[in-house]
FIVEX-651163 format. One record per residue (C-alpha): residue in one letter; x, z, y. Coordinates in nm, 4 decimals, m for minus. Last residue first. Layout:
   type         px         pz         py
      A          X          Z          Y
...
//
This chain:
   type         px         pz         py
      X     1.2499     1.0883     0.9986
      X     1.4383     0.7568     1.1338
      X     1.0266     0.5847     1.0130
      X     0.8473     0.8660     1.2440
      X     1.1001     0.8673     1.5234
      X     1.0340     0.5170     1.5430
      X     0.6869     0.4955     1.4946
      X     0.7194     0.7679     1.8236
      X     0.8639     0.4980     2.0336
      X     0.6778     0.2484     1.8729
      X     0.3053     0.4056     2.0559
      X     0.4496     0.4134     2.4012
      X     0.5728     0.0575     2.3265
      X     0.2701    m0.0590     2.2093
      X     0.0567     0.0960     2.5207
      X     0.3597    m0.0491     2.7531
      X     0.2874    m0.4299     2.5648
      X    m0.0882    m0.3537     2.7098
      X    m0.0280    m0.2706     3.0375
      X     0.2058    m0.5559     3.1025
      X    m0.0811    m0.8107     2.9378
      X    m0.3080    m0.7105     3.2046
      X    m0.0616    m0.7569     3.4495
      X     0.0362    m1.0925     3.3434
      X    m0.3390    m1.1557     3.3828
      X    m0.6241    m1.1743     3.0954
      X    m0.7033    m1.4265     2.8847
      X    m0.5767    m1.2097     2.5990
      X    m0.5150    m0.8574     2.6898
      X    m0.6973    m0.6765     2.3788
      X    m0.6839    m0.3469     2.4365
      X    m0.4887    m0.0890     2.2360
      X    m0.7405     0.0999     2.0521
      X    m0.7429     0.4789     1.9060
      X    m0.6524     0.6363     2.2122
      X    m0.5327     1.0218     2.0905
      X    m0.2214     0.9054     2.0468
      X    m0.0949     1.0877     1.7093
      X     0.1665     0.8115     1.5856
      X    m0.0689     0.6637     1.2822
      X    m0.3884     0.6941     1.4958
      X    m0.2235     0.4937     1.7703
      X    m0.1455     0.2218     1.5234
      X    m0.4430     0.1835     1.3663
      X    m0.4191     0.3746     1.0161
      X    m0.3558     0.1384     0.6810
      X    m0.1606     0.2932     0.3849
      X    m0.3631     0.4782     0.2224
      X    m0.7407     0.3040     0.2514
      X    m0.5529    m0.0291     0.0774
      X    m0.7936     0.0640    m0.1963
      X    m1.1074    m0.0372     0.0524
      X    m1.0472    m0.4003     0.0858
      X    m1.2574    m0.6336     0.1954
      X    m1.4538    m0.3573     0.3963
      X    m1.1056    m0.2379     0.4554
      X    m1.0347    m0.5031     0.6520
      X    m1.2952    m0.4921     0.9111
      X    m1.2724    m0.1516     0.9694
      X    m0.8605    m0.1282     1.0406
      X    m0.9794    m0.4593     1.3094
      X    m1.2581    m0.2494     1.4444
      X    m1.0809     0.0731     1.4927
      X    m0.8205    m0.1444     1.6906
      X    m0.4234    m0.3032     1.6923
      X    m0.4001    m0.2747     1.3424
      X    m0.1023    m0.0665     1.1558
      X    m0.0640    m0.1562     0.8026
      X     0.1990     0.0262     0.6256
      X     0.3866    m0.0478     0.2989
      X     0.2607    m0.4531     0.3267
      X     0.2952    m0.6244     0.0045
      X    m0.0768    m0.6066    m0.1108
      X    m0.2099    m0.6103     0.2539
      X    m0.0108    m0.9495     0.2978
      X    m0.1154    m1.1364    m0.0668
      X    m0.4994    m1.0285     0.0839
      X    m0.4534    m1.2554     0.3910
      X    m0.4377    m1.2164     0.7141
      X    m0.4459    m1.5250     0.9063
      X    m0.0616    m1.6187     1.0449
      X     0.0400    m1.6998     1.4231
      X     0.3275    m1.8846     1.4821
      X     0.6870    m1.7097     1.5926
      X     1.0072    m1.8886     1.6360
      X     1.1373    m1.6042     1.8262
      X     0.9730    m1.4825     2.0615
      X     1.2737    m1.3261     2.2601
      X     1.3030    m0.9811     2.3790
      X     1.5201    m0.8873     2.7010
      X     1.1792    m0.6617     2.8697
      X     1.0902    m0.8899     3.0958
      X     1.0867    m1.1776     2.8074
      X     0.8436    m0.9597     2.6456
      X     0.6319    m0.9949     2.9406
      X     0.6427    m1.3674     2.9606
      X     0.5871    m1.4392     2.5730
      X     0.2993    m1.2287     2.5858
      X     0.1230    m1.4368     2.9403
      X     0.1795    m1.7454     2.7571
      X     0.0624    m1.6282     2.4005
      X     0.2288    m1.7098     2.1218
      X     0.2206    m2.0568     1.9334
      X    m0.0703    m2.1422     1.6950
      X     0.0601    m2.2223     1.3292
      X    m0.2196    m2.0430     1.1638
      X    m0.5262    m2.0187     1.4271
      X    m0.5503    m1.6529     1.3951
      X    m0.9251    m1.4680     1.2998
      X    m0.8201    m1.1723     1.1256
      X    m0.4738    m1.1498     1.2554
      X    m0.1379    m1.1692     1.1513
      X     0.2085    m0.9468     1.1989
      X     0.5419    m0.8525     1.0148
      X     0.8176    m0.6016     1.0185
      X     1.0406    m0.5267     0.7437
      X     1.2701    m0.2414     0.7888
      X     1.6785    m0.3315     0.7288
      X     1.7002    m0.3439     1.0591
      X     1.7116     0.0197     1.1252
      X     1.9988     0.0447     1.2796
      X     1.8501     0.1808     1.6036
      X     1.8958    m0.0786     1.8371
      X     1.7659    m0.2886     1.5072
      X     1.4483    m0.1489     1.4975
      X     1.4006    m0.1419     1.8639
      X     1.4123    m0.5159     1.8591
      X     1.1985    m0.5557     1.5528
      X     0.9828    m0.3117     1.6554
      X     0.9517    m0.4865     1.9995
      X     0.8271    m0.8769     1.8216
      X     0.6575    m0.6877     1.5618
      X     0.4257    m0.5420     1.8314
      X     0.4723    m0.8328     2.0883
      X     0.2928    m1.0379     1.7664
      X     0.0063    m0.7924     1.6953
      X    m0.0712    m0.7844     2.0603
      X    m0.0647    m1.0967     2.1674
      X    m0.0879    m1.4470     1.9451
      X    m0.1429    m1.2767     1.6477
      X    m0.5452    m1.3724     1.6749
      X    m0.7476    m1.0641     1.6057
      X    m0.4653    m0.7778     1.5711
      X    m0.2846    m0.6715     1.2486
      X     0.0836    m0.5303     1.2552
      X     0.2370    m0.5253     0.9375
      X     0.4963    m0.3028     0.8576
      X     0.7648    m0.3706     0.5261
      X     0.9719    m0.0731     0.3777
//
């Protein structure tokens, strides 16, 4: 199975997403899962995000060596499940392509939070970025229990 988490740059949310998963992924065994990220409008090659890198680090999770990646349509072909970070972003994408319509959901619509966005903390404070990695991990938590079935 490969996820791909879609956000607007993948320098924040999309990126702590696969960044967790992949940690709670493989707390669980579950490493074998694919995880992935990019955004609509990255800057390929751009580093994380300050602020993203910090909270993560709070929580015993490296960046790894990530740099952001622009969606492209090769990714929504190979991708199993495309979770985006917004309404907006799961919009935008299937205006390009609609067929995909299956298998992408925003990522609080995909784990039954009734909050369809997770905001968008970029520019904003450490605290601003705290709240948002604790909306991803509230939604993971029952992606988890979703993918161990």
């Amino acid at each position: 199975m490969k996820i791909l988490f879609v956000c607007t740059g993948n320098t924040c949310r999309s990126f702590m997403a696969e960044a967790m998963l992949r940690d709670m992924l493989k707390g669980r065994g579950l490493d074998h899962i694919e995880v992935g990220s990019a955004g609509l409008a990255a800057m390929p090659g751009a580093g994380p995000s300050l602020n993203a890198v910090k909270v993560l680090s709070e929580k015993e999770i490296g960046p790894g060596s990530h740099q952001a990646s622009r969606l492209d349509l090769e990714m929504l072909e190979k991708a199993d499940l495309i979770l985006t970070m917004t309404q907006g972003h799961k919009d935008a994408i299937l205006s390009v392509r609609p067929a995909i319509w299956t298998k992408i959901h925003t990522l609080n619509e995909y784990v039954g939070l009734e909050e369809k966005d997770i905001s968008d903390p970029y520019g904003g404070s450490e605290a601003t970025y705290r709240e948002s990695l604790a909306s991803i991990e509230r939604a993971l938590v029952r992606l988890i229990d979703i993918i161990a079935g």
